[in-house]
C-alpha angles and dihedrals in degrees: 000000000000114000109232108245095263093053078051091044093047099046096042085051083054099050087063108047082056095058082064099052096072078117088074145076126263087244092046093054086056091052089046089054088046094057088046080061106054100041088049087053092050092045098045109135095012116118139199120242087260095053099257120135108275088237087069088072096056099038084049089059095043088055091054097053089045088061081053085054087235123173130274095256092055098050089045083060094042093063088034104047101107096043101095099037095050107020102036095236098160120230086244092057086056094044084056105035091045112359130267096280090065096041087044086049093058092030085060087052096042096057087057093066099029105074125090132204154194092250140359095257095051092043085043085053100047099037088059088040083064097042096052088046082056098050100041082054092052124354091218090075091063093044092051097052086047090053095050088036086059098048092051093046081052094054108033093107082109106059129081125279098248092051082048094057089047110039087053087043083056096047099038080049106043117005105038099054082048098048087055097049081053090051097233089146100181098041092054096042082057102043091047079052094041093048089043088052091061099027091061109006093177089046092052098041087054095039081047091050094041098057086040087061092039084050095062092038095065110026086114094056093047095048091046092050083053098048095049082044091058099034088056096048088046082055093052092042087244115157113212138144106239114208132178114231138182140203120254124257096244095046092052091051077050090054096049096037089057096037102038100228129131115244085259083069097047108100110176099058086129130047144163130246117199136196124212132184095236144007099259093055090062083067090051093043088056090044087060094040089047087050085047106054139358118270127220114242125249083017093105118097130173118215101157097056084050111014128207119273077258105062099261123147134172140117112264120203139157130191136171116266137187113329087017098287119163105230122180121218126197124205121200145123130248092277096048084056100052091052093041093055097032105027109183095006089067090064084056091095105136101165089066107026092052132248087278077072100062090043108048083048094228124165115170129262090327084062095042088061086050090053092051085052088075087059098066091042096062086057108041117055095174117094114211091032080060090050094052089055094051094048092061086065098048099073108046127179084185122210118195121214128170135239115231093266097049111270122145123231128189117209136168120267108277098022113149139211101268082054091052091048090052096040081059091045147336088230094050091047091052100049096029099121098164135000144205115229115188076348095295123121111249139165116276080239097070124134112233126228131204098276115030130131110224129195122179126205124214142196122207093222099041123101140187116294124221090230088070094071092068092064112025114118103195136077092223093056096042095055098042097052090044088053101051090040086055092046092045099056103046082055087056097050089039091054091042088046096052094047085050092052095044086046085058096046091054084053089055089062084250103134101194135010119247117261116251098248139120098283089052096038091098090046090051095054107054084046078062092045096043092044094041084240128147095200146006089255092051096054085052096050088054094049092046082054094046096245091125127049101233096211089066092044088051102052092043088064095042084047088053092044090044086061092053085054095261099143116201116255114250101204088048091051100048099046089047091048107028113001092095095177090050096085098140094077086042116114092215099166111231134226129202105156093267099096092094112191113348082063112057113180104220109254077204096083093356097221128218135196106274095045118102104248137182126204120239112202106220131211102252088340099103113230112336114204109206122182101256092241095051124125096214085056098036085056093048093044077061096065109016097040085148095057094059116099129174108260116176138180130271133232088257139025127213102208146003134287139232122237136171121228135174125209130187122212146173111261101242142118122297089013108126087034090061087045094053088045101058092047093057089053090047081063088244130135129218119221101174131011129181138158132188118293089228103082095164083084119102094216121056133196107211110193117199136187104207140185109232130162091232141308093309093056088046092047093057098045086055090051088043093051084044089070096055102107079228105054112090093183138332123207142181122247110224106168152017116226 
């Protein structure tokens, strides 16, 4: 019997991916060809947009990842990927059929296309957000969808015009940059031409024209710069394999869109690799090159001394050949190459690393940054807030600083101290508190250069500040410092929440709260039930934020405990409600500056220790301290009077204090100087400073914000400022109107 044509296209795809399979047993060829089986069998009667058998697709990617020397599992998935999304084979049809870490291997692929969303962003984000999850879990999941991402950006020709824009913007936005952190050189050199193709057809087709012509114009040039090359090495006694490259279409529209040139202007088009027995001949082979032929300044660079985040190493120079062309040259050895051209994939040896090694999915440092990609994962839920993170590691102008005992660190441009100390360890970025760059003392926001040595101190009962946020430069740091401040906060307002309710329960004559055991449970409940919360905790957590009045709380459980027969306690009532000199059994919640951000201290009447002060419990705002005479409070007490509680000071503060202070002067020369003096001899900071814009005036209100301890310190800073012959008067503000 004839075979159809696509029986005929599909064996004769086949055929060749087994050409590239000579890497593999006999028996995992067999299990390879059983998973083709099965995939052809799935697929029958399915065809591409342009009209080809389905089969061709996965076969394609196979291929792909064979050229990578994957696994067999991985090349089991890559035939089998589409099989469960669009012909309903089940993953336990796979597990039984092939084993779990094939049918983890398409289940993993599958996710990424399965999701929908609200919008595309939202489904682009989380869609990369799984697929990140997946690779950091197993770096075969990555290559596969790369793989599969290459063939259909080979054979879109057939879509419409809007799905091709998309799909490149996609893939210039999201795949390529990660096909080049994972090292994969020539996949993400095609996929940045590919997307260009479809991005700007008419720019392409000319840039295309254009090198062609250039091609042809100095063939002769480049033929004669290999021939001196060749002819130098030959003199030295270097072996090397001496091979013409050129730069990409798309990185040489990069390169005139930055720079502004037209492609006339642009020199080193065309450049050299060469390939050398050992590392120290790449240093020969420049020192030759460097004898040949001039180089350009600032154009060396050594990756092999310091290699990319991605594994690549070689030497990169580029000197100026005949008629004055800039040529690069790149110096590396067999195994640089295969890691330059194949990246992660050149750490997949199996054969040689050992089959612990395919299971336990390692690649090398590329796989080491997608392992720290499920880091930031555990401590950011939302999607697009995660790809931005991740973005922000896509693109990377590395520095490389050095620990104190010589390790080298690469961080992003721009990347500051606080970032260093987290890319060490979580631990060390939440308690840094100073640091030491070349040994001398410097500011946690710091931006790094190539070169320092960077110590950070730390302090055990120090944490992460919110100010940090507004400098950090890595994923890792942001993440980490969002997520304890979160965390942070909601302790804090579950401790306050559970002293106010206590406080209340006091008020109701109850001396102590039933325990949380069987013969409560019922009590309990209905408390739940009264309050819409899940748990103890989380009744807590909304009376800490202000989102339950305490007092009602409160009665509703004495209510509850009054039906079992527990009577309130007379005494206890009168001394919480009436007995004013009683204060010792008195729940007054104090306050010493520590409090953090369930406290928040009005800005309103900035209030010190000293000043009599009342607490305002917010809607969602945590506990509010106002000063007791202030308007803002006096209008709220009007209408909130329930919300209102007694707060007092403690013995001892931990910090300082904000307040606000205005200070008239004569408008002369030296004046605010003198002010700002004094106030520095009085031991007292200034966070904020202004004066009126008019300065033609001969009298001048200076307003201040300053850091004092409490009202005799400020008392004291005023006197101090009094003293200045320029200073007509200086006053406190108390309160906004």
């Amino acid at each position: 019997m004839t075979p159809s044509p696509a029986e005929t296209a599909s064996a004769a795809s086949f055929a060749a991916l087994l050409n590239k399979l000579d890497y593999l047993a006999e028996n995992e060829i067999a299990s390879v060809r059983a998973a083709y089986k099965l995939a052809d069998q799935a697929h029958l009667g399915q065809t591409r947009k342009s009209g080809e058998p389905y089969i061709t697709h996965p076969i394609a990617v196979a291929a792909q990842c064979a050229e990578w020397k994957l696994d067999t599992p991985a090349l089991m998935a890559a035939l089998l990927h589409d099989t469960m999304e669009d012909c309903g084979v089940t993953k336990e049809e796979l597990t039984e059929k092939f084993g779990a870490p094939v049918a983890e291997l398409v289940d993993g692929l599958t996710k990424l296309d399965k999701l929908q969303f609200s919008s595309r962003q939202e489904n682009q984000a989380e869609s990369f957000r799984k697929m990140l999850l997946a690779m950091a879990a197993d770096v075969r999941v990555i290559l596969i969808k790369l793989a599969d991402r290459t063939h259909n950006m080979r054979t879109m020709s057939d879509m419409k015009p809007d799905s091709q824009r998309r799909i490149a913007t996609e893939t210039l936005e999201i795949y390529a940059p990660i096909a080049n952190r994972l090292g994969l050189n020539r996949t993400y050199r095609e996929l940045e031409d590919l997307s260009f193709k479809y991005l700007h057809p008419w720019r392409y087709e000319t840039l295309s024209k254009a090198i062609g012509h250039a091609r042809s114009r100095r063939r002769h040039l480049v033929q004669e710069v290999q021939k001196n090359v060749e002819d130098a090495f030959a003199t030295a006694g270097l072996k090397a394999r001496i091979k013409a490259r050129e730069k990409t279409i798309f990185s040489i529209y990069r390169k005139m869109d930055s720079k502004k040139q037209s492609f006339a202007q642009l020199y080193d088009i065309f450049g050299f690799r060469i390939i050398v027995p050992s590392n120290s001949d790449c240093y020969l082979a420049l020192g030759i090159l460097h004898s040949l032929y001039k180089p350009v300044p600032q154009r060396l660079k050594d990756f092999i001394a310091i290699p990319k985040d991605n594994g690549y190493q070689s030497l990169h120079t580029t000197l100026i050949g005949p008629a004055g062309i800039h040529v690069e040259f790149q110096m590396r050895t067999d195994a640089m190459h295969q890691v330059a051209e194949s990246g992660v994939a050149a750490h997949w040896l199996y054969k040689t690393h050992g089959e612990q090694a395919a299971a336990d999915g390692k690649g090398g440092k590329p796989a080491n940054w997608l392992k720290s990609l499920l880091d930031i994962q555990k401590e950011t839920l939302d999607a697009n807030e995660f790809l931005d993170h991740v973005r922000l590691n896509l693109f990377p102008e590395d520095v490389f600083v050095f620990t104190p005992k010589n390790r080298i660190m690469s961080l992003p441009r721009g990347a500051t101290v606080v970032d260093f100390a987290y890319a060490i360890h979580s631990d060390v970025g939440d308690r840094a508190v100073g640091c030491l760059i070349n040994n001398r003392e410097a500011p946690l926001r710091t931006e790094l250069s190539s070169g320092d040595v960077v110590q950070v101190i730390t302090d055990p009962d120090s944490t992460p500040k919110p100010a940090w946020l507004s400098f950090v430069r890595t994923a890792r740091a942001r993440s980490r410092i969002r997520n304890h401040l979160k965390v942070q906060s909601n302790e804090e307002a579950r401790v306050l929440g559970q002293r106010l309710f206590l406080q209340a329960y006091r008020a109701e004559g109850m001396e102590h709260v039933p325990p949380q055991d069987e013969e409560h449970k019922a009590v309990w409940d209905k408390l739940l039930r009264f309050a819409n919360s899940k748990s103890l905790d989380d009744l807590y957590l909304d009376i800490g934020h202000g989102k339950r009045i305490t007092t009602v709380i409160a009665k509703q459980l004495a209510m509850l405990m009054t039906e079992l027969g527990e009577k309130p306690d007379a005494v206890l009532l009168s001394m919480e409600r009436f007995n004013e000199e009683a204060q010792q059994y008195r729940q007054i919640i104090a306050l010493d500056g520590s409090e953090k951000s369930s406290v928040k201290y009005s800005p309103c009447c900035h209030p010190l220790p000293g000043d009599e002060i009342i607490g305002y419990l917010g809607r969602g705002e945590g506990l509010i301290v106002h000063t007791a005479d202030c308007t803002v409070a006096k209008r709220l007490r009007a209408k909130d009077a329930e919300r209102f509680m007694e707060v007092e000071w403690a013995e001892h503060m931990t910090r300082r204090f904000p307040t606000a202070v205005t200070v008239t002067i004569h408008n002369r020369v030296g004046a605010v100087a003198g002010i700002t003096a004094a106030i520095a001899r009085s031991n007292a900071n200034i966070g904020y400073i202004s004066m009126s814009d008019d300065m033609n005036q001969e009298v001048l209100d200076v307003r201040l914000i300053l850091q004092v301890r409490d009202r005799l310190h400020l008392a004291n800073v005023l006197r101090g400022i009094r003293r200045v012959p320029a200073a007509i008067r200086a006053t406190r503000v108390k309160s906004a109107a």
